[in-house]
Biopython code that builds the backbone (N, CA, C, O; Angstrom):
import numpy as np
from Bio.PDB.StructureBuilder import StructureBuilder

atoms = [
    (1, "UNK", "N", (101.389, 91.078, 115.690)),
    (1, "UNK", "CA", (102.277, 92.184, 115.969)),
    (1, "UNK", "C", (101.569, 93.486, 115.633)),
    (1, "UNK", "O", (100.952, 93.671, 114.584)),
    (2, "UNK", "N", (101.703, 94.324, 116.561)),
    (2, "UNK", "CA", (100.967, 95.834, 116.175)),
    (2, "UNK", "C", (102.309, 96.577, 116.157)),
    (2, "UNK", "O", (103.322, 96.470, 116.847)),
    (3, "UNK", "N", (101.877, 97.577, 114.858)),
    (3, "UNK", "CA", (102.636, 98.463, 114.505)),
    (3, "UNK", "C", (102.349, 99.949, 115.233)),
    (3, "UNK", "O", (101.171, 100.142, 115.534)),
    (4, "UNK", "N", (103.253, 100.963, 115.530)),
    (4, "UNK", "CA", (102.884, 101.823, 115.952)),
    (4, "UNK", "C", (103.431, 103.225, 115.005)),
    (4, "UNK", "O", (104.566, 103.394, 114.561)),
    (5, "UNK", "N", (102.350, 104.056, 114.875)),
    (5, "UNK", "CA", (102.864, 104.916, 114.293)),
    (5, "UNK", "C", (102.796, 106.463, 114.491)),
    (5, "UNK", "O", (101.838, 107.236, 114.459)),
    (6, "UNK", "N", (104.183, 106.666, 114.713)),
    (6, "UNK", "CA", (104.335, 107.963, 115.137)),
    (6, "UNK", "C", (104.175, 109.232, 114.242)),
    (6, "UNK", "O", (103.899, 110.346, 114.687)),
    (7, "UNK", "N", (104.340, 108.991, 113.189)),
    (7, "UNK", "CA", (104.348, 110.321, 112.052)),
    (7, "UNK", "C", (104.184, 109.687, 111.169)),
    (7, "UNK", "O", (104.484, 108.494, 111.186)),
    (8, "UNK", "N", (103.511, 110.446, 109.828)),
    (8, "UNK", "CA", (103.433, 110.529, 108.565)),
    (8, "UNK", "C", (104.382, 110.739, 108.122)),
    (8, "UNK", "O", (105.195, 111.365, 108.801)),
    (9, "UNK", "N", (104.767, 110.278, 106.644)),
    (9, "UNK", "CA", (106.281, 111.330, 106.047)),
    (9, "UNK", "C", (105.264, 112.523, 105.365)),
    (9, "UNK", "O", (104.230, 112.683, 104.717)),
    (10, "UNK", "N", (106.478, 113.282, 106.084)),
    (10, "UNK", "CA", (105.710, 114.935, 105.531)),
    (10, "UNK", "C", (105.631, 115.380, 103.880)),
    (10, "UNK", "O", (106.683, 115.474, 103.246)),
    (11, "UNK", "N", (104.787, 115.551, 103.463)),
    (11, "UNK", "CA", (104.306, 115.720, 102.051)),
    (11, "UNK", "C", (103.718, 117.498, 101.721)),
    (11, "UNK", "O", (103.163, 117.800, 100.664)),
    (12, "UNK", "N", (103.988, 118.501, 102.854)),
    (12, "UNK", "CA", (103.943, 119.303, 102.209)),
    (12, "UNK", "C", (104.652, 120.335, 101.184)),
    (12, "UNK", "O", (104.239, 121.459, 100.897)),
    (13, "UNK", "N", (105.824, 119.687, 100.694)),
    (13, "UNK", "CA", (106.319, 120.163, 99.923)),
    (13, "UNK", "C", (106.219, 119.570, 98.332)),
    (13, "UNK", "O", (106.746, 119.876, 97.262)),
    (14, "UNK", "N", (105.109, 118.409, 98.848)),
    (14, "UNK", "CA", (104.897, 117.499, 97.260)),
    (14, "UNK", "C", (103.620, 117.702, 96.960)),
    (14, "UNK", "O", (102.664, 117.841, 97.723)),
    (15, "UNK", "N", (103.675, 117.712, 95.509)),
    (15, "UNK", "CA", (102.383, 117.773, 95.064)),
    (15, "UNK", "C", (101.641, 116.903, 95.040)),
    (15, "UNK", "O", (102.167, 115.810, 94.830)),
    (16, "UNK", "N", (100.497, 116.909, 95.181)),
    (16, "UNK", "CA", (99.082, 115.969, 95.526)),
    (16, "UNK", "C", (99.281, 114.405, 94.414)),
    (16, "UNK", "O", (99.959, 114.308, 93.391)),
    (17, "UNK", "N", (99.013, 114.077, 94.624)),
    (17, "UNK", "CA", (99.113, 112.266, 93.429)),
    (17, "UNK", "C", (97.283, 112.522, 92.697)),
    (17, "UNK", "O", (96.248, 112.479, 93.363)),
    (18, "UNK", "N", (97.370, 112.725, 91.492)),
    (18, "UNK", "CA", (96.569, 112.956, 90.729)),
    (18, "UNK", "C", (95.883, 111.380, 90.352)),
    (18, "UNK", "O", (94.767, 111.286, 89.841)),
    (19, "UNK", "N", (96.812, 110.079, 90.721)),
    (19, "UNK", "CA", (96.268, 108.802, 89.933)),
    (19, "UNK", "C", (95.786, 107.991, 90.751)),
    (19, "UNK", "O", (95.466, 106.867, 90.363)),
    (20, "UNK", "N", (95.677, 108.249, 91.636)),
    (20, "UNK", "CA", (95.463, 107.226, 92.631)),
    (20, "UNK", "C", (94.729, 107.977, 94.090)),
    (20, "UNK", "O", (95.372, 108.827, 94.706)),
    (21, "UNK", "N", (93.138, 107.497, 94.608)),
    (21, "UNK", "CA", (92.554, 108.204, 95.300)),
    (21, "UNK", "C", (93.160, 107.437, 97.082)),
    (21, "UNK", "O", (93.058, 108.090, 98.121)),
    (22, "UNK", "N", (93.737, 106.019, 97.035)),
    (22, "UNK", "CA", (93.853, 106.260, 98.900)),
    (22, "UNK", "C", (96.063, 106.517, 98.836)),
    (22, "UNK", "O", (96.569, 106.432, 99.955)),
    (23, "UNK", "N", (96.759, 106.697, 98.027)),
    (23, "UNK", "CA", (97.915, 107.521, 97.692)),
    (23, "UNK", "C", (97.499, 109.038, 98.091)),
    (23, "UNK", "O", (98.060, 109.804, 98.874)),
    (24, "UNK", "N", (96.359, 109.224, 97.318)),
    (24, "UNK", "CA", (95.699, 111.039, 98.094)),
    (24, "UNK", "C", (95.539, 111.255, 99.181)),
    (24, "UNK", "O", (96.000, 112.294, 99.654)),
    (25, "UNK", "N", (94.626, 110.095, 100.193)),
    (25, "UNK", "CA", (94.474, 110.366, 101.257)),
    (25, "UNK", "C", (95.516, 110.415, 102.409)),
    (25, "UNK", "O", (95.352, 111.142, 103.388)),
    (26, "UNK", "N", (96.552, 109.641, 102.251)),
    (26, "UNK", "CA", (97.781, 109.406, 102.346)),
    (26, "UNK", "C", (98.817, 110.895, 102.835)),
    (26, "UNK", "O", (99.302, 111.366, 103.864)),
    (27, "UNK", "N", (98.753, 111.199, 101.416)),
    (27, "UNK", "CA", (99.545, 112.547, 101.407)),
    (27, "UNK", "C", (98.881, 113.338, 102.144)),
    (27, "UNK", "O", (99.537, 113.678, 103.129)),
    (28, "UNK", "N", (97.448, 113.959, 102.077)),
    (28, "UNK", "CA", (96.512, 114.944, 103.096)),
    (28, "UNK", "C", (97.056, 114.170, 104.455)),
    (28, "UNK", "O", (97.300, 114.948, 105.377)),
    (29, "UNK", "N", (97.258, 112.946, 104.699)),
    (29, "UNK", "CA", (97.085, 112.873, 106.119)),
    (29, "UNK", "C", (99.000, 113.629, 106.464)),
    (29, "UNK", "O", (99.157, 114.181, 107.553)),
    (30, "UNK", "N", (100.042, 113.571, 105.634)),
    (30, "UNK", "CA", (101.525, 114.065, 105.803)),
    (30, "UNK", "C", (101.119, 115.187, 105.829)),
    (30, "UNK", "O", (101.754, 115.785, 106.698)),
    (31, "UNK", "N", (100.167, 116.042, 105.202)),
    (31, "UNK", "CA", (100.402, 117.366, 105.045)),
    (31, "UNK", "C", (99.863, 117.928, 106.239)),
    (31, "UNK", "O", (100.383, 118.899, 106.788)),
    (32, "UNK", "N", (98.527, 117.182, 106.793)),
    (32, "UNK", "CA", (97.575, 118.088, 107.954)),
    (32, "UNK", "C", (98.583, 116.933, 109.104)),
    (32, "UNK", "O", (98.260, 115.797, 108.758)),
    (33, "UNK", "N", (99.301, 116.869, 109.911)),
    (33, "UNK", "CA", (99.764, 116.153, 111.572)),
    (33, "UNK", "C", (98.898, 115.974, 112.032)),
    (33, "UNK", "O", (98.601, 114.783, 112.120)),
    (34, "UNK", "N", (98.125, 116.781, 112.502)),
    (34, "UNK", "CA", (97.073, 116.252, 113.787)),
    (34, "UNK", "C", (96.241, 115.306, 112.872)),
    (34, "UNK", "O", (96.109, 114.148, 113.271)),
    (35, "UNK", "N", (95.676, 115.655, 111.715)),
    (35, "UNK", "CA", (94.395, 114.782, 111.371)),
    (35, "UNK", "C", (94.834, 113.330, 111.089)),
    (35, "UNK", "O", (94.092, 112.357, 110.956)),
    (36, "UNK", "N", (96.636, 113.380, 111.002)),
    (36, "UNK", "CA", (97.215, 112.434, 110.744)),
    (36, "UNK", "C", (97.543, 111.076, 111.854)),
    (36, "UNK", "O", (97.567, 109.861, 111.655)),
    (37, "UNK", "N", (97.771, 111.900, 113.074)),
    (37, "UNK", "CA", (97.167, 111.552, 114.238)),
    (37, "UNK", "C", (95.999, 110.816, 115.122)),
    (37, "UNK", "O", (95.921, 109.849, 115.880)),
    (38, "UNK", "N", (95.140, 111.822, 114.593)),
    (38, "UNK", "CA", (93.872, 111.198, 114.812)),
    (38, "UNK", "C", (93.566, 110.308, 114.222)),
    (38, "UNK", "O", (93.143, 109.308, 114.802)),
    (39, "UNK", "N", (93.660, 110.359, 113.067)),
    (39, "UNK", "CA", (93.436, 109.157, 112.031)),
    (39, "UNK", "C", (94.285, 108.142, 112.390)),
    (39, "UNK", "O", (93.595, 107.135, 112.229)),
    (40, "UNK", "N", (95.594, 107.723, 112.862)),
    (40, "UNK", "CA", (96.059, 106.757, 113.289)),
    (40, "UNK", "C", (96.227, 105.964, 114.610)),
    (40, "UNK", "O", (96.948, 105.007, 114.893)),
    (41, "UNK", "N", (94.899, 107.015, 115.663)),
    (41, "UNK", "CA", (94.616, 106.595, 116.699)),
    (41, "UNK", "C", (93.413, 105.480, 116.393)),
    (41, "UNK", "O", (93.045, 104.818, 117.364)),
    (42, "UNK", "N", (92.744, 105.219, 115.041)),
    (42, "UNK", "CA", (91.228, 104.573, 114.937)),
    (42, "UNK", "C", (91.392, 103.175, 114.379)),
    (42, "UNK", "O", (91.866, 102.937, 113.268)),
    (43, "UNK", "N", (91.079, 102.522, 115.004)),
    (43, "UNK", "CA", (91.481, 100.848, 114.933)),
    (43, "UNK", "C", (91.320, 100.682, 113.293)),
    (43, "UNK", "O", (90.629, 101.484, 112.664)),
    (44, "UNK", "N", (92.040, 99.531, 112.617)),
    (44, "UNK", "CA", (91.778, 99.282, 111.587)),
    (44, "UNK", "C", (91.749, 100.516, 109.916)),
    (44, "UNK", "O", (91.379, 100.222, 108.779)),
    (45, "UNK", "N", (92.205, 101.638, 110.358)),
    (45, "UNK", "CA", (91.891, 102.229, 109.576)),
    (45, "UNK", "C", (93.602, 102.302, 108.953)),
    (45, "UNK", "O", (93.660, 102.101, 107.740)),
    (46, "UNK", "N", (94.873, 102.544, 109.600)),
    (46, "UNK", "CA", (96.282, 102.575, 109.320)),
    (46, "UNK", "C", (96.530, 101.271, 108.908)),
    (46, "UNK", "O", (95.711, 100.582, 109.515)),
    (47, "UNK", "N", (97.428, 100.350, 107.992)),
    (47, "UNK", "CA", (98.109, 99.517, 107.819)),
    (47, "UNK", "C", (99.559, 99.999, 106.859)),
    (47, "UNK", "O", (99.783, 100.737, 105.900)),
    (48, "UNK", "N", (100.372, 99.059, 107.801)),
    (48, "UNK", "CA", (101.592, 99.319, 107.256)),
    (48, "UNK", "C", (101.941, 98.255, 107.153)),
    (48, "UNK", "O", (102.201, 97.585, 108.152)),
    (49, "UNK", "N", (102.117, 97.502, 105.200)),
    (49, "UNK", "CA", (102.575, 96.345, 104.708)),
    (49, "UNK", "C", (103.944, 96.765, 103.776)),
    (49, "UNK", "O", (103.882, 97.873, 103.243)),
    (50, "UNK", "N", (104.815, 96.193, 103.613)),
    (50, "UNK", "CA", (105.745, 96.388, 103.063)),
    (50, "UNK", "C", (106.722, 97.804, 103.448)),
    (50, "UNK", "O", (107.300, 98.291, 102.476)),
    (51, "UNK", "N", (106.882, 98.313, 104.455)),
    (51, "UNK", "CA", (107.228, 99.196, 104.585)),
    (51, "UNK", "C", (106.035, 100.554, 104.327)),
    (51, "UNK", "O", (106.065, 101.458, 105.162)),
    (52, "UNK", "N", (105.053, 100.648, 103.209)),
    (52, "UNK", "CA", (104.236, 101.685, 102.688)),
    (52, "UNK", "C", (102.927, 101.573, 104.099)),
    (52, "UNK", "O", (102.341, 100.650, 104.666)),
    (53, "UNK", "N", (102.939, 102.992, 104.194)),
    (53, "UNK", "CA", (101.391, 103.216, 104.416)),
    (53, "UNK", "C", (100.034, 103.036, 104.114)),
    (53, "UNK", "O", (99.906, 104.216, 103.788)),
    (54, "UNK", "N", (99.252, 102.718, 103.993)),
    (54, "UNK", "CA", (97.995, 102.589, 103.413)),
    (54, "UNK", "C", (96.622, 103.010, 104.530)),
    (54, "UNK", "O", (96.564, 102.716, 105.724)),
    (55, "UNK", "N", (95.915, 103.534, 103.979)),
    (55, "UNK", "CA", (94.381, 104.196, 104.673)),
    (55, "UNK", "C", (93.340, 103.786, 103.784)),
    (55, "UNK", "O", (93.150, 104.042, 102.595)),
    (56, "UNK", "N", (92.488, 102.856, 104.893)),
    (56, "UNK", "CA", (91.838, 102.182, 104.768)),
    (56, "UNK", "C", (90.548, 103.515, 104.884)),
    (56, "UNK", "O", (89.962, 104.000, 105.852)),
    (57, "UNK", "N", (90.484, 103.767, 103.479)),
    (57, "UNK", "CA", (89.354, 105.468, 103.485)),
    (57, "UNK", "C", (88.206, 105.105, 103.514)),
    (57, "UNK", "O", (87.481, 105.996, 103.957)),
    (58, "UNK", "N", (87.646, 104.139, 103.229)),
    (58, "UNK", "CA", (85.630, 103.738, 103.743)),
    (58, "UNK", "C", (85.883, 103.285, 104.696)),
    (58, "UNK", "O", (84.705, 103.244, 105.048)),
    (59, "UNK", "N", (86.601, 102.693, 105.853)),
    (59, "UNK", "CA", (86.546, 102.682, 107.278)),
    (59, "UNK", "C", (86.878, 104.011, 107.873)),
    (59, "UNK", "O", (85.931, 104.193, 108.638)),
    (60, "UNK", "N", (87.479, 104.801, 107.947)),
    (60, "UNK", "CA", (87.641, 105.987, 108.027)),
    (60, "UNK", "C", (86.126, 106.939, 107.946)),
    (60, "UNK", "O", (85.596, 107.421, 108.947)),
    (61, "UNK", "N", (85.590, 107.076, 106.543)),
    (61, "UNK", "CA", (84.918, 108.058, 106.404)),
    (61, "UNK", "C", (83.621, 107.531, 107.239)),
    (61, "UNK", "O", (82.804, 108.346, 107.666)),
    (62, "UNK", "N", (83.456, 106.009, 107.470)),
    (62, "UNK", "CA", (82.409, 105.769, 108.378)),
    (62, "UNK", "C", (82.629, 105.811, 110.038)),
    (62, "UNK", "O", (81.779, 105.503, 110.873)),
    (63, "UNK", "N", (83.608, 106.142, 110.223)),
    (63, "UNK", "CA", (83.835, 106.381, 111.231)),
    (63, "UNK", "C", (83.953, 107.762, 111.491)),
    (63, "UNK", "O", (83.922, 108.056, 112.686)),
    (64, "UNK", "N", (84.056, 108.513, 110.837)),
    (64, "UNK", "CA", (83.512, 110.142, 111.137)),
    (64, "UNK", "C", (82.348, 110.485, 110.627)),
    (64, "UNK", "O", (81.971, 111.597, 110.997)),
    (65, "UNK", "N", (81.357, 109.695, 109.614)),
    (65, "UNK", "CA", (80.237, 109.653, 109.668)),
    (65, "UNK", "C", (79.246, 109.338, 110.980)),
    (65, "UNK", "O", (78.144, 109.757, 111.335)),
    (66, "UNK", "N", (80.256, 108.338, 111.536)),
    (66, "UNK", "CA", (78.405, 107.752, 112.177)),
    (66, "UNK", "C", (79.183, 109.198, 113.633)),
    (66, "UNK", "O", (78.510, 109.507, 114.616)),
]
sb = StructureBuilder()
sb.init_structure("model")
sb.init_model(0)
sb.init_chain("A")
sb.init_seg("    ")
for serial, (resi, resn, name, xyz) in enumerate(atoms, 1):
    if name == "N":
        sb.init_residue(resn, " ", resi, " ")
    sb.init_atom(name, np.array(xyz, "f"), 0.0, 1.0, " ", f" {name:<3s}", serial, name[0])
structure = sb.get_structure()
């Protein structure tokens, strides 16, 4: 089953998560839309288990690396 995802929950009115680094990436992706977007157009990098979001951030950053 593929999930599809239309929006982030919007996080610019929350402050950043200080304890936890892919919870961070998370929130940057609610706060910026488009990058949130883009980022959930790239295979393998979005999963949504339990209801929560998660970003898969070393598939990600190698994929705007290479």
């Amino acid at each position: 089953m593929t999930t599809s995802l239309t929006a982030w929950p919007n996080t610019r009115d929350v402050p950043p998560p200080t304890d936890h680094l892919y919870r961070s990436a998370t929130w940057l992706l609610g706060r910026h839309p488009r990058l949130g977007r883009l980022t959930a157009r790239i295979r393998g990098v979005v999963a949504i288990e339990d209801g929560e979001l998660s970003v898969d951030v070393e598939h990600l950053a190698n994929v705007v690396s290479d």
